[in-house]
C-alpha positions as CSV (number, residue, x, y, z in Angstrom):
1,X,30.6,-75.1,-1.2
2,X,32.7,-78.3,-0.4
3,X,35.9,-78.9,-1.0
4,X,37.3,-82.8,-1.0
5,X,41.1,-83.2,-1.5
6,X,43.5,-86.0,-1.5
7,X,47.1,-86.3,-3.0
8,X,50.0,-88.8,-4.0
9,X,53.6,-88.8,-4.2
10,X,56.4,-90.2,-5.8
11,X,59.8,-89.6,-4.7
12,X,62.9,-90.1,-7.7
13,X,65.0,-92.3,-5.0
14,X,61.9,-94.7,-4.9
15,X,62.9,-95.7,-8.8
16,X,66.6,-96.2,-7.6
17,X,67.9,-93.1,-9.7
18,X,69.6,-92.5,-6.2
19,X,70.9,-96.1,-5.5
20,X,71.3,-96.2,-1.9
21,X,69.8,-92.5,-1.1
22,X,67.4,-91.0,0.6
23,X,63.4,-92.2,-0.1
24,X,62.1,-89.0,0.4
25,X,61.9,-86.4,-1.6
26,X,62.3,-82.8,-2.2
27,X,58.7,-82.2,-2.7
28,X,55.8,-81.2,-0.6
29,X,52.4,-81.4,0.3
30,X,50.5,-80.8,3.5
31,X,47.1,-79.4,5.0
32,X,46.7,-77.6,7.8
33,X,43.4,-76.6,9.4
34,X,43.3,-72.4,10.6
35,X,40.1,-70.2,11.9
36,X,37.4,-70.4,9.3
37,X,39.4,-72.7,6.5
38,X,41.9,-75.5,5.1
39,X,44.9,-74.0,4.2
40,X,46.8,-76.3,1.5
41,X,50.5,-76.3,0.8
42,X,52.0,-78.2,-2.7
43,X,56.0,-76.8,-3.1
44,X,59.2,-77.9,-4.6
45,X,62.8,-77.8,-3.5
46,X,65.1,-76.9,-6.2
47,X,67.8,-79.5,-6.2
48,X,67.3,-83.6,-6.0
49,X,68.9,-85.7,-2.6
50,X,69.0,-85.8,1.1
51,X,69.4,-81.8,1.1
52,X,66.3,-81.2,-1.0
53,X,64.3,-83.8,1.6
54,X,65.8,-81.8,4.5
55,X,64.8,-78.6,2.9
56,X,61.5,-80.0,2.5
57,X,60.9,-81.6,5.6
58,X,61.5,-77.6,7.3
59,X,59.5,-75.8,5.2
60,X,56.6,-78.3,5.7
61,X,56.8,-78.0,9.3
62,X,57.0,-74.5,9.1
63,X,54.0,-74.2,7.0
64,X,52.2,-75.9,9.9
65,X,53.2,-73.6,12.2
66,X,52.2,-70.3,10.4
67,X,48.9,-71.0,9.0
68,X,47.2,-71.8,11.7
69,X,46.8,-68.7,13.2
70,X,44.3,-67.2,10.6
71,X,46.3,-64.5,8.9
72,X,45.6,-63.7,5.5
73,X,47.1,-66.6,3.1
74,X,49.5,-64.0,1.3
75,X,51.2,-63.2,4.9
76,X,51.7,-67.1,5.2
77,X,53.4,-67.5,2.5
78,X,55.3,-64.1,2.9
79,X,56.4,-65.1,6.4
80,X,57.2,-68.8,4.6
81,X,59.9,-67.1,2.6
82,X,61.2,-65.4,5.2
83,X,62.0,-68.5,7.2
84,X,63.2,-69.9,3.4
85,X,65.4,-66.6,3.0
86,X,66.7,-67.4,6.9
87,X,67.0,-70.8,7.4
88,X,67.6,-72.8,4.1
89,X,71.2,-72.8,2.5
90,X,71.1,-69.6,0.1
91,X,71.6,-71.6,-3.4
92,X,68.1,-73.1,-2.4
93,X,64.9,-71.7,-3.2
94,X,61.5,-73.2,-3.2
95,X,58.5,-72.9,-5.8
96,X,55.1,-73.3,-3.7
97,X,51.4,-73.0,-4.3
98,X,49.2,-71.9,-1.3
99,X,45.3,-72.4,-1.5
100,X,43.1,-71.1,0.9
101,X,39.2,-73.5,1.6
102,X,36.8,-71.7,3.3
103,X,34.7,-73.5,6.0
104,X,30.9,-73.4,5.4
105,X,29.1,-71.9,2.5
106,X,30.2,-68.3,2.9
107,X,33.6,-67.1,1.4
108,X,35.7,-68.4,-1.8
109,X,38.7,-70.3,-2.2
110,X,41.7,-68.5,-3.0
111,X,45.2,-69.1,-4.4
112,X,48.9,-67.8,-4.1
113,X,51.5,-68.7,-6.1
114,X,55.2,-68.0,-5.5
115,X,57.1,-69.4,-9.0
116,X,55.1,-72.6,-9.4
117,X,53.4,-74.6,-12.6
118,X,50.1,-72.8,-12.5
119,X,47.4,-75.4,-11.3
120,X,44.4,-77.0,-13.8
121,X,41.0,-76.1,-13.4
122,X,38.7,-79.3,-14.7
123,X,35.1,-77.7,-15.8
124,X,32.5,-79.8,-17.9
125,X,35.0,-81.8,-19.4
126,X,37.4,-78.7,-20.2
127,X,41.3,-78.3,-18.7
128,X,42.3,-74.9,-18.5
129,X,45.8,-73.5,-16.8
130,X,45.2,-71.0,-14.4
131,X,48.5,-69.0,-15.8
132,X,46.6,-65.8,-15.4
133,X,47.2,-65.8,-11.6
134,X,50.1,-63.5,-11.3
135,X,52.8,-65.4,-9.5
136,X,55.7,-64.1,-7.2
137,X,59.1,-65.0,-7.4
138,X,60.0,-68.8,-5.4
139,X,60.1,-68.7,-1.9
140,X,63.6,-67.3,-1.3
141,X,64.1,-65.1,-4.1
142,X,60.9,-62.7,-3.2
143,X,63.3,-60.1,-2.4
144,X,65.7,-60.1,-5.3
145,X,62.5,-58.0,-7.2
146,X,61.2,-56.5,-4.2
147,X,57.8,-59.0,-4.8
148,X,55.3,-59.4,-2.1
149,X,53.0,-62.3,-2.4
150,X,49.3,-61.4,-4.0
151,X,46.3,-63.9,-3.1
152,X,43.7,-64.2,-6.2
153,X,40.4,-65.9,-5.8
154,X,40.6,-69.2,-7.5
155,X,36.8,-69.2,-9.2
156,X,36.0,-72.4,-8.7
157,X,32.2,-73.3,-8.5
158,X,30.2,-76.3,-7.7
159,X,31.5,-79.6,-9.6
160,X,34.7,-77.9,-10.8
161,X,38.2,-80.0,-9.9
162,X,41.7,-79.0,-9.5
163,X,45.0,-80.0,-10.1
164,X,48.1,-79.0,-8.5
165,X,51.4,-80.9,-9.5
166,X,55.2,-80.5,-8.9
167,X,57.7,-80.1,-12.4
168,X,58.2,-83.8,-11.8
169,X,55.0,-84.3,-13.8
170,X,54.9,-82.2,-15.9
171,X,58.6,-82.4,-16.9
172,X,58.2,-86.0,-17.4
173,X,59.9,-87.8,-20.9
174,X,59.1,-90.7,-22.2
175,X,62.0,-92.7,-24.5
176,X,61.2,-90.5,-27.3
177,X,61.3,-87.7,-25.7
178,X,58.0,-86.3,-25.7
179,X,56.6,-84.9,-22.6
180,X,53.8,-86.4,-20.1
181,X,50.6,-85.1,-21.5
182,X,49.3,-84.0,-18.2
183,X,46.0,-81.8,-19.0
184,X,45.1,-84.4,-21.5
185,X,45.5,-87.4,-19.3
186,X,43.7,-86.3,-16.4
187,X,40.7,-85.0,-18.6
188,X,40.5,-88.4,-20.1
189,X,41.0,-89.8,-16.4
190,X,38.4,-87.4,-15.1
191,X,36.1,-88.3,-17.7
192,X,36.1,-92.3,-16.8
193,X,35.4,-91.7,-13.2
194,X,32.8,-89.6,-13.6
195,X,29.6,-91.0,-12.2
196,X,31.3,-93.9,-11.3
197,X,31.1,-94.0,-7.0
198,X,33.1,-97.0,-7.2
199,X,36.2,-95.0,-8.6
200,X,35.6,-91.8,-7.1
201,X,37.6,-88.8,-7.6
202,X,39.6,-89.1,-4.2
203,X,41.9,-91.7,-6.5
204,X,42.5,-89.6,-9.2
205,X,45.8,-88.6,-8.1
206,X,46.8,-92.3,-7.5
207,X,46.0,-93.5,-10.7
208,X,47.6,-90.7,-12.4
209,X,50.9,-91.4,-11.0
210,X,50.6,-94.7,-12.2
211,X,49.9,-93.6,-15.5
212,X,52.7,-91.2,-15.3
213,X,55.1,-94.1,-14.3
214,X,54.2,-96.3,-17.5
215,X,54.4,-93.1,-19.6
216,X,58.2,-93.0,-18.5
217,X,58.4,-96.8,-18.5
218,X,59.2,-96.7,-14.4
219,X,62.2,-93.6,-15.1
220,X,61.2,-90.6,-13.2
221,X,64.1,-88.6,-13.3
222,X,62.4,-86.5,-10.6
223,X,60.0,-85.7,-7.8
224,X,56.5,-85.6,-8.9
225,X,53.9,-85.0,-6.5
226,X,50.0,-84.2,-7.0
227,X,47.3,-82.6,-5.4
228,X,43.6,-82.7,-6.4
229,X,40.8,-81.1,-5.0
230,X,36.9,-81.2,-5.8
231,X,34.2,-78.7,-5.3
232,X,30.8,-79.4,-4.5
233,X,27.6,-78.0,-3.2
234,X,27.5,-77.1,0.4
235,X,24.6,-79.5,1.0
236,X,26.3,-82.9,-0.7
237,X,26.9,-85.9,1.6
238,X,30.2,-85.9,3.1
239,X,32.8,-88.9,2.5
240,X,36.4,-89.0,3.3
241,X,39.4,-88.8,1.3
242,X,42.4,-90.5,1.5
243,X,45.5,-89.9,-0.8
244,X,48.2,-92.6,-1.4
245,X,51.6,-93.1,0.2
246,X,49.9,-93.1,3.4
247,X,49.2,-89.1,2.9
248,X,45.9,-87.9,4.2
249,X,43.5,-85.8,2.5
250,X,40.6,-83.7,4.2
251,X,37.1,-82.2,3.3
252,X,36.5,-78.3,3.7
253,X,33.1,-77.3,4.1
């Protein structure tokens, strides 16, 4: 099976809620190829500002330090919090989703989850929230309940789709305070593109930022990031995928 992923970003500061502050944001997302798969990375910084960014901007690059070297996704993201635990100031802590892509047609994806919004599995037209993968604790607080991190197999099959997404979307208000309709939108989105090679799936997180942005009328009060990934056959062509804000996506397979 194949996996195609790509991703966009929207950092608060970029909507001048922050006049004069920092543009990036307290959000992540990065990939990271190791022995035998892709390992993926979507997290949040609790907190907004140049702190959060700086926060962010470590644990990314400590995330591509650690999963390279083929240990078992759970003991990255173990060894993740650690270096949160060590490093970041302690009234920080970090909510992160780790996925694991195998590389050729043997193996399964799998997922950890350490105190994030549980991801959305797209199948034949259905959204369903994976909030039946136990999570751990955020990165940070692991060891206040003595949690260790638990990898579950994600069950995704040929021409399922998933989305991962920071609070930022999914905490989203428009004026009247109702909140972003996130599975609903991206089913309806999903359901356009569909068949449609001209508006393939790699832009899926693109224009749902957008429609996130007129939902709030251009007010995002915070971060909001989003990852997507597709699952195909093992045999179908290959094309490449490239998410927005100059962030690049990757094919496992």
């Amino acid at each position: 099976m194949r996996c195609a992923f790509s991703w966009a970003t929207r950092p608060a500061t970029a909507n001048n809620c922050q006049p004069g502050g920092n543009h990036a944001g307290g959000d992540i997302a990065c990939a990271v190829a190791s022995p035998g798969s892709i390992r993926l990375l979507i997290g949040d910084v609790m907190g907004h500002g140049a702190r959060a960014a700086r926060t962010a901007a470590h644990v990314a690059r400590a995330f591509r330090q650690f999963a390279p070297q083929g240990e078992a996704l759970q003991v990255v993201a173990a060894r993740l919090h650690m270096f949160v635990a060590e490093h970041v100031d302690n009234e920080e802590f970090v909510t992160a989703q780790f996925v694991s892509i195998p590389i050729g047609a043997d193996g399964e994806a799998e997922m950890v989850c350490c105190g994030h919004p549980p991801a959305l599995l797209l199948r034949a037209g259905r959204v369903t929230p994976l909030d039946s993968l136990p999570p751990s604790p955020p990165l940070g607080l692991l060891d206040l309940g003595g949690f260790s991190p638990r990898a579950d197999l994600l069950g995704a099959r040929p021409g399922d789709s998933l989305l991962l997404y920071t609070d930022g979307v999914s905490e989203a208000y428009d004026r009247g305070g109702r909140p972003y309709p996130l599975a609903d939108r991206v089913a309806a989105l999903c359901a356009r593109v569909n068949g449609r090679p001209e508006d393939s799936g790699e832009r899926v997180p693109e224009r749902l930022r957008d429609d996130l942005l007129d939902y709030v009328d251009g007010d995002l009060r915070d971060d909001a990031t989003l990852l997507y990934l597709q699952f195909a056959d093992a045999e179908a062509g290959q094309r490449s995928a490239v998410g927005a804000d100059g962030e690049a996506g990757a094919r496992a397979g």
